[in-house]
C-alpha positions as CSV (number, residue, x, y, z in Angstrom):
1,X,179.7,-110.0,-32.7
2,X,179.3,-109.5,-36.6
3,X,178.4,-106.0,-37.8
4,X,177.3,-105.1,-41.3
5,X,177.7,-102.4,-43.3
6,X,174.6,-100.7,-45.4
7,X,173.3,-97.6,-46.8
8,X,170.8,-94.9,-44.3
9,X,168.1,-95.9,-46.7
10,X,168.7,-99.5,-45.8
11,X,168.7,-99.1,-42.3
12,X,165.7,-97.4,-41.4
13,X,162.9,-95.1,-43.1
14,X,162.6,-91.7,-42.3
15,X,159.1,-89.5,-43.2
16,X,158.4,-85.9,-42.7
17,X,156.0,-85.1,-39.8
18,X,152.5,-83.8,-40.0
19,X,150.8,-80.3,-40.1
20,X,149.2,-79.4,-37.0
21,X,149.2,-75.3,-36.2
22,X,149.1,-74.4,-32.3
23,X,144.9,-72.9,-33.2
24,X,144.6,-76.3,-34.3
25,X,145.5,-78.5,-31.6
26,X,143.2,-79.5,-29.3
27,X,143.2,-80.6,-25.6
28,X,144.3,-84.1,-24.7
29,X,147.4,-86.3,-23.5
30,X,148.9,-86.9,-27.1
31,X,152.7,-85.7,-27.2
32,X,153.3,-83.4,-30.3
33,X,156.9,-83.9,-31.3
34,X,158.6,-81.1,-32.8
35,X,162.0,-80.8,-34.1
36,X,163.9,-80.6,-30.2
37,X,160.8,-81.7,-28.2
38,X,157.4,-81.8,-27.1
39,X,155.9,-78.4,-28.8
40,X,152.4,-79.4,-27.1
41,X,149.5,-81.7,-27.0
42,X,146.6,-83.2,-28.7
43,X,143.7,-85.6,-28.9
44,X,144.9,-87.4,-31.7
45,X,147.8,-89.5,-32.5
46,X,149.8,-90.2,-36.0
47,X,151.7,-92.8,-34.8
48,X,152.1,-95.3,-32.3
49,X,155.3,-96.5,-30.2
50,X,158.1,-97.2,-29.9
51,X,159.2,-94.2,-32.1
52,X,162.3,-92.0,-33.0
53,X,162.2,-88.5,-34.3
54,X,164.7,-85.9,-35.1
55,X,164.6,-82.4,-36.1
56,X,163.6,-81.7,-39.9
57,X,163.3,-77.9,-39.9
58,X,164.7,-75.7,-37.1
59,X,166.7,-77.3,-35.0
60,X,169.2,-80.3,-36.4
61,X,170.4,-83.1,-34.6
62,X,168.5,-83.2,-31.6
63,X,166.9,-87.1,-31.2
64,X,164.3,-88.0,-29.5
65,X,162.6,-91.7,-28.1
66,X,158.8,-92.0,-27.2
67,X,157.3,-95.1,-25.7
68,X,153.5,-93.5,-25.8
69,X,151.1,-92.7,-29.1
70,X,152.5,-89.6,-30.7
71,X,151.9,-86.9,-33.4
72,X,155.3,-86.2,-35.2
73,X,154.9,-82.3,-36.2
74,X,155.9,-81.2,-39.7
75,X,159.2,-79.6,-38.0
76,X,160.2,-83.4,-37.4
77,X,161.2,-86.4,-39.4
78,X,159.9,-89.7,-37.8
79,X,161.0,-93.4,-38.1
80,X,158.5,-94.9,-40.6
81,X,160.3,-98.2,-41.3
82,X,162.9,-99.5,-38.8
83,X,163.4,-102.1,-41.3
84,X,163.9,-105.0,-38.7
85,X,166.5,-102.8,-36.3
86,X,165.5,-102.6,-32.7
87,X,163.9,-98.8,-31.9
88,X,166.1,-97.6,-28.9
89,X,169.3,-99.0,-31.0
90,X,168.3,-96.6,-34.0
91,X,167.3,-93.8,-31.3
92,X,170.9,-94.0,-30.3
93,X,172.7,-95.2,-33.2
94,X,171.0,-91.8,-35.0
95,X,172.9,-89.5,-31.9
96,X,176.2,-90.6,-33.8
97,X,175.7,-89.5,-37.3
98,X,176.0,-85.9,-36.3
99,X,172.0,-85.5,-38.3
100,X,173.1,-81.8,-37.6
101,X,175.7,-81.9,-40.3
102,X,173.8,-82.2,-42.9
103,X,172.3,-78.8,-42.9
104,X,170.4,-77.8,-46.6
105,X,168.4,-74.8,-46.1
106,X,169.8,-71.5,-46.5
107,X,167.8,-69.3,-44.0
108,X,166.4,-72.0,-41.9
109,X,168.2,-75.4,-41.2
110,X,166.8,-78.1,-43.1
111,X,168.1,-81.3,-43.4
112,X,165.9,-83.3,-46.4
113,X,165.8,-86.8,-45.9
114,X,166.9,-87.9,-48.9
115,X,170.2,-86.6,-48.5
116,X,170.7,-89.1,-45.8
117,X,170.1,-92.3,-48.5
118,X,173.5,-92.8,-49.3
119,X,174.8,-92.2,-46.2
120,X,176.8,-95.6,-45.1
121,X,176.0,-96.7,-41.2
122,X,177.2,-100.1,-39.9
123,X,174.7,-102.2,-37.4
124,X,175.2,-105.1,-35.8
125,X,172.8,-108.6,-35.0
126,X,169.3,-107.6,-33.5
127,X,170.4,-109.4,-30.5
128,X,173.5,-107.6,-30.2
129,X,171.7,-104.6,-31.0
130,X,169.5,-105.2,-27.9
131,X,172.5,-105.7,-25.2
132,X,173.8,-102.1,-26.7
133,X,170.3,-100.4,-26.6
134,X,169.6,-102.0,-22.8
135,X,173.5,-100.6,-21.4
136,X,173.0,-97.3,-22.8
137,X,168.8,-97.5,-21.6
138,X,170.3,-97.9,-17.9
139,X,172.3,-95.2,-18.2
140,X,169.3,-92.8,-19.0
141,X,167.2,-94.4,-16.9
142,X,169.0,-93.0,-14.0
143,X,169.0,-90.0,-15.2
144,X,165.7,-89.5,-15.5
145,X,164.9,-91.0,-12.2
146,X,167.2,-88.9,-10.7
147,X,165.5,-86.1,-12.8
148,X,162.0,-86.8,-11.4
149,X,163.5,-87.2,-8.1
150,X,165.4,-83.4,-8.2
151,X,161.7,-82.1,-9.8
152,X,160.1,-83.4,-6.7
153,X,162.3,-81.8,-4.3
154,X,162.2,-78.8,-6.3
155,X,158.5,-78.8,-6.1
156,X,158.6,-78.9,-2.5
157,X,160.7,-76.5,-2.0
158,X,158.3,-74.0,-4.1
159,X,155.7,-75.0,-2.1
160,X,156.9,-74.7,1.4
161,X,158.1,-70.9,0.4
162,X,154.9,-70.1,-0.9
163,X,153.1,-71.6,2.1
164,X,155.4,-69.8,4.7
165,X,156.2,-66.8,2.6
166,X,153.1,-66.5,0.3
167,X,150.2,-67.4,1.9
168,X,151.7,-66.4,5.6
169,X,151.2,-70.0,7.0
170,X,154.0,-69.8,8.6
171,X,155.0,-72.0,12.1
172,X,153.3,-70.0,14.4
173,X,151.0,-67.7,12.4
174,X,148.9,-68.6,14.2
175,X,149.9,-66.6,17.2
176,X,151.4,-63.8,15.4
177,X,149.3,-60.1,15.2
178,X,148.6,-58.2,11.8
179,X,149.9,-54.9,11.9
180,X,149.0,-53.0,8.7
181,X,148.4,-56.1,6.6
182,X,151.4,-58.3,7.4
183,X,152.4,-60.4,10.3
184,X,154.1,-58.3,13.1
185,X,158.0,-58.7,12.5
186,X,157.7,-58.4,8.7
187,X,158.4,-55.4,7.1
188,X,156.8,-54.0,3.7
189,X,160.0,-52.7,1.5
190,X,160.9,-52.6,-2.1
191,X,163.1,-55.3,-3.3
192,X,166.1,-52.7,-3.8
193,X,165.8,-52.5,0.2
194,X,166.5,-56.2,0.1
195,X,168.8,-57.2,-2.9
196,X,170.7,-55.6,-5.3
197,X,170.2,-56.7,-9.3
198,X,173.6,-56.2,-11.8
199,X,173.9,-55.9,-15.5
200,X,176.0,-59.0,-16.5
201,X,179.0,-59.1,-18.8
202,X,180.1,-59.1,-22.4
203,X,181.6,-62.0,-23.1
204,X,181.0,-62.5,-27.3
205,X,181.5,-66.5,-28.3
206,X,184.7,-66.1,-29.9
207,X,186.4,-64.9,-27.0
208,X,185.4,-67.9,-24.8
209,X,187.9,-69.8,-23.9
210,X,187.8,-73.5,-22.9
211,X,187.4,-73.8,-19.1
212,X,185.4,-74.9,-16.1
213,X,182.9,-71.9,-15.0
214,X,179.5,-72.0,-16.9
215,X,178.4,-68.6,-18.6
216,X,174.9,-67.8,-18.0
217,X,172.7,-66.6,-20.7
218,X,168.8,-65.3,-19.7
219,X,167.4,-69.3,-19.5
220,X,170.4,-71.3,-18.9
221,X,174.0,-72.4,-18.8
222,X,175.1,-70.8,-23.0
223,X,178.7,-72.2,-22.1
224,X,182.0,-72.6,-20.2
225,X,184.6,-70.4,-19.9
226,X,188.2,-70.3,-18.0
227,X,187.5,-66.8,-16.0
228,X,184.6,-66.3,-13.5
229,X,183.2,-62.9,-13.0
230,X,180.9,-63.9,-9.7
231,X,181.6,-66.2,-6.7
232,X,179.0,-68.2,-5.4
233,X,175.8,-68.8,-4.6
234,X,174.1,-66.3,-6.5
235,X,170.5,-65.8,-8.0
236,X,170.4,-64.7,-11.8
237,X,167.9,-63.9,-14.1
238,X,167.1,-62.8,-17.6
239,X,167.5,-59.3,-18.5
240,X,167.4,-59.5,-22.6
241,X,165.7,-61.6,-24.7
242,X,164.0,-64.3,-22.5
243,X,162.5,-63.3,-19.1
244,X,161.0,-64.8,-16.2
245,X,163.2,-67.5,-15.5
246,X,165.4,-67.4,-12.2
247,X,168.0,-69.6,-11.6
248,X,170.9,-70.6,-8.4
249,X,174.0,-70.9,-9.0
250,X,176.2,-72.9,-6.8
251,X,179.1,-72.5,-8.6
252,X,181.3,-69.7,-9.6
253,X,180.4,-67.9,-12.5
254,X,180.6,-65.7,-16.0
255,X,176.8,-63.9,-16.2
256,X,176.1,-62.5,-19.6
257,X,175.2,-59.0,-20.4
258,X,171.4,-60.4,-21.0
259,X,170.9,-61.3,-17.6
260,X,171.0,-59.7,-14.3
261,X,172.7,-61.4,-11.0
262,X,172.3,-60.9,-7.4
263,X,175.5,-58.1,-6.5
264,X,174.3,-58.0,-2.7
265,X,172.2,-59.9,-0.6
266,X,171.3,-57.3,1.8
267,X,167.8,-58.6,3.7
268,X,167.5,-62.3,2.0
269,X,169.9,-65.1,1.6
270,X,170.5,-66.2,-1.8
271,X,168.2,-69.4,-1.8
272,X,165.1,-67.4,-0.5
273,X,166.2,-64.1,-3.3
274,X,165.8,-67.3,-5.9
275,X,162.2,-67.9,-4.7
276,X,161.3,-64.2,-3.8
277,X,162.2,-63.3,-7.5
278,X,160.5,-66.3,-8.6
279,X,157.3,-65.3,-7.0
280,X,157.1,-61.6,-8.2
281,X,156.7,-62.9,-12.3
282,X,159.2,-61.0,-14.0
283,X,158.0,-61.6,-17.4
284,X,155.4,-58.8,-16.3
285,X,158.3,-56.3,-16.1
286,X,158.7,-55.9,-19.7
287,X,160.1,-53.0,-20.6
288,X,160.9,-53.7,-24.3
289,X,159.3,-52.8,-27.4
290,X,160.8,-55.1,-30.1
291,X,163.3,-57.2,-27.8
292,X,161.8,-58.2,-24.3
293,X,163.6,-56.1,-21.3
294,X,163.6,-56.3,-17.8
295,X,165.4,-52.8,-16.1
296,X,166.7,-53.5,-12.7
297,X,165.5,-50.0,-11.4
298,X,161.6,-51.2,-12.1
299,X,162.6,-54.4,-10.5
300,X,164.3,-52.5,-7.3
301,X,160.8,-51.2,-6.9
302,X,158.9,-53.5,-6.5
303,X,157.4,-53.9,-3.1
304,X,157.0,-57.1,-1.2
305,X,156.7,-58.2,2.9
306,X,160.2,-59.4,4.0
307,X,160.4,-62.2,6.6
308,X,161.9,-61.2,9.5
309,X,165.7,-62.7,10.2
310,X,165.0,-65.6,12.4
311,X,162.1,-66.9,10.1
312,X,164.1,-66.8,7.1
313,X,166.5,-69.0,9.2
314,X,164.3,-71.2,10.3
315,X,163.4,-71.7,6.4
316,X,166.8,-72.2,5.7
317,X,167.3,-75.0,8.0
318,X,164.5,-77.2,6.4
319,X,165.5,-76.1,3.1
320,X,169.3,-76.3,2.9
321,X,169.2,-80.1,3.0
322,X,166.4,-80.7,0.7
323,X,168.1,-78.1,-1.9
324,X,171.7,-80.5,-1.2
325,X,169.9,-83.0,-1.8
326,X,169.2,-81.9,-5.4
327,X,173.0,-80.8,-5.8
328,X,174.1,-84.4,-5.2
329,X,171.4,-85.6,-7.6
330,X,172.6,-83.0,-10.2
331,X,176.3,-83.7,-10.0
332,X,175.2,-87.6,-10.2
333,X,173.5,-87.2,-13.4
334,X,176.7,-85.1,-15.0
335,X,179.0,-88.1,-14.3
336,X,176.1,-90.2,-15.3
337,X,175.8,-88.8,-18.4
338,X,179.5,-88.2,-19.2
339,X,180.1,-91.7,-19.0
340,X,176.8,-92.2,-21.2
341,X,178.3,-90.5,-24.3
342,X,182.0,-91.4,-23.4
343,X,180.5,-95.0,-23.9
344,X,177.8,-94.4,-26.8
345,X,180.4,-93.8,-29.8
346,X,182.3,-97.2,-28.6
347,X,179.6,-99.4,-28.5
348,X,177.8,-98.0,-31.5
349,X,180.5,-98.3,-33.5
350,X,181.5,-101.7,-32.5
351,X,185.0,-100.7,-30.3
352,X,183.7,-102.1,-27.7
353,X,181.5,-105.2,-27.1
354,X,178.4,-106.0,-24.6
């Protein structure tokens, strides 16, 4: 296997992406790739695949691979030229130049193209090239299957709560009487009655240690830390910032001070909380002028109908294995993917051979 070395602007040809304002786009199946990802959609195209992007202005180092007619937004930098080199090669082989590095904006991160021209990057045969881009392709490939596969289960989970839950289809509803609106069993309480929603914790980024237990921002895992402040399963969502988005935790955790986590479970177990919470829209809660706030007593007072015990179990015992299910397909794609990048600086830099 013979690699050679060259300059950036012998390897491939990057060009800036085009202007296209949200007002302006208009309805249609045409991915619009921003600096991190698809921003939205349109009826028109720019380019056609295979194509790499990667973030211009914004957001630095993220890269992204499309196999469908796209419109590269002016956020992005798109492959123009690959200048002979196989597409999903230079999709991963750009992942190892840290892009992200090369930071020129002072306000806003910028990375200008040009910079990049001098930039020496080693590449081997096209052949060779192909066996790296096809081990690495397998790799995500499962992921993403797996992906789809936890979506689907996710999706069907939704569903069966909002049919049994939502719309009152439960088993037997049929033979059940309305008292007062609601099935007879059910009760009409404020979620306080039910749950019981907690401030996180401070916990500033320099005072993170390295560790095992993910901290929790208002959308997502923001981290890992070596001390947990909640043992799991718990139900947490955003309380600063971003709202709306409620997420299970199955492992033990650090919740930040911009989101608030399930501190009882008093009428609903944890997996029915995450889609009760999810159901009431907490975006809507807003209590914030310039920053978006949800307060947990407006949130406590909200009223809902409560399933009775033996329903909610009954729920459970369809749902437990689907939502296991998902956990084994999650903690699949983690190994998956730390033996993806444990193996993508070896091959592309030639320590290893296909």
């Amino acid at each position: 296997m013979s690699w050679k070395k060259l300059l950036f602007k012998d390897f491939i040809t990057l060009q800036r992406g085009f202007d296209l304002t949200k007002t302006q786009m208009k309805e249609g199946e045409v991915p619009v790739l921003g600096s991190n990802c698809i921003i939205g959609y349109h009826n028109e195209s720019k380019v056609t695949p295979q194509g790499v992007v990667t973030g211009r202005s914004g957001t630095l180092g993220v890269v992204q691979f499309i196999e469908k007619d796209f419109w590269p937004h002016n956020t992005a930098l798109w492959v123009k030229d690959f200048k002979g080199n196989i597409p999903r090669f230079v999709y991963y082989k750009l992942q190892t130049l840290h892009l992200e590095n090369f930071n020129g904006g002072a306000s806003v991160p910028t990375l200008n193209r040009n910079v990049l021209d001098t930039l020496p990057v080693s590449a081997p045969d096209v052949e060779t090239q192909s066996k790296i881009a096809t081990t690495l392709s397998n790799y995500d490939d499962l992921i993403e299957n797996n992906r789809r596969r936890i979506q689907l289960l996710e999706r069907s989970l939704h569903l069966l709560y909002k049919e049994w839950f939502v719309h009152l289809r439960f088993p037997s509803h049929k033979h059940s009487k309305i008292v007062d609106g609601i099935p007879e069993g059910w009760s009409k309480i404020s979620l306080g009655e039910a749950l019981t929603l907690q401030r996180g914790f401070d916990l500033p980024t320099a005072e993170r240690k390295n560790g095992r237990y993910p901290v929790f921002a208002s959308t997502g895992i923001n981290g890992y830390h070596d001390q947990y402040k909640v043992k799991a399963p718990c139900v947490v969502t955003g309380r600063s910032g971003s709202l709306g988005t409620v997420m299970y935790v199955a492992e033990d955790f650090w919740p930040l001070n911009t989101t608030l986590w399930v501190k009882e479970f008093k009428l609903v177990e944890p997996l029915i909380a995450l889609y009760l919470l999810r159901s009431l829209k907490l975006e809507q809660y807003n209590g914030g002028a310039a920053v978006p706030t949800l307060n947990r007593n407006d949130v406590h007072r909200i009223e809902f109908s409560c399933p009775p015990k033996k329903l909610q179990e009954f729920f459970l015992d369809v749902a437990n294995p689907i939502y296991s299910q998902m956990r084994v397909l999650e903690q699949q794609n983690v190994q998956l993917k730390q033996a993806r990048d444990l193996l993508l600086p070896k091959l592309m830099s030639g320590a290893i051979s296909v």
